[in-house]
C-alpha positions, 0 to 999 in steps of 0.5 A, spaced: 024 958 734 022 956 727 027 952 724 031 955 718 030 955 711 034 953 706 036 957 699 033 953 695 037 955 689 043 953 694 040 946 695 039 945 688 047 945 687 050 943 692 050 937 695 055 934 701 061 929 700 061 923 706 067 927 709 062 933 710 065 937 703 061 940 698 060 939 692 059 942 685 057 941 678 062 945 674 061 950 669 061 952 662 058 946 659 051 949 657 052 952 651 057 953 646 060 947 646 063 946 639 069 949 640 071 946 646 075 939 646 072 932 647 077 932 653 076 939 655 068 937 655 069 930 658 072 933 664 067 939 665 062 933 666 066 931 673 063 934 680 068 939 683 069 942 690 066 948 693 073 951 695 075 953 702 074 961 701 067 960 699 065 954 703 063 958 709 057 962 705 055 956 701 054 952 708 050 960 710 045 958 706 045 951 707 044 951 714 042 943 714 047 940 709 
């Protein structure tokens, strides 16, 4: 059988923890940022993690992750 394909717009986004979590980039930090507080960008720039609810289709479409 052939190996699996990863999404690879998936594997551009998420990367996994030493625990074996994802982690994400968060969002909102594109465009429009004039509006936003120092501390309000400064905290965007953190990673975050995938949550539970979600984790399942990320690792779907991250078979080697």
């Amino acid at each position: 059988m052939p190996k699996m394909k990863s999404n690879r717009g998936a594997a551009k986004r998420f990367k996994t923890t030493g625990s074996g979590k994802l982690r994400r980039a968060k969002a909102f930090r594109s465009h429009i940022l004039t509006k936003k507080s120092a501390k309000r960008k400064r905290n965007l720039r953190k990673s975050g993690l995938v949550d539970s609810t979600n984790a399942r289709g990320v690792r779907r479409l991250l078979p080697y992750a």
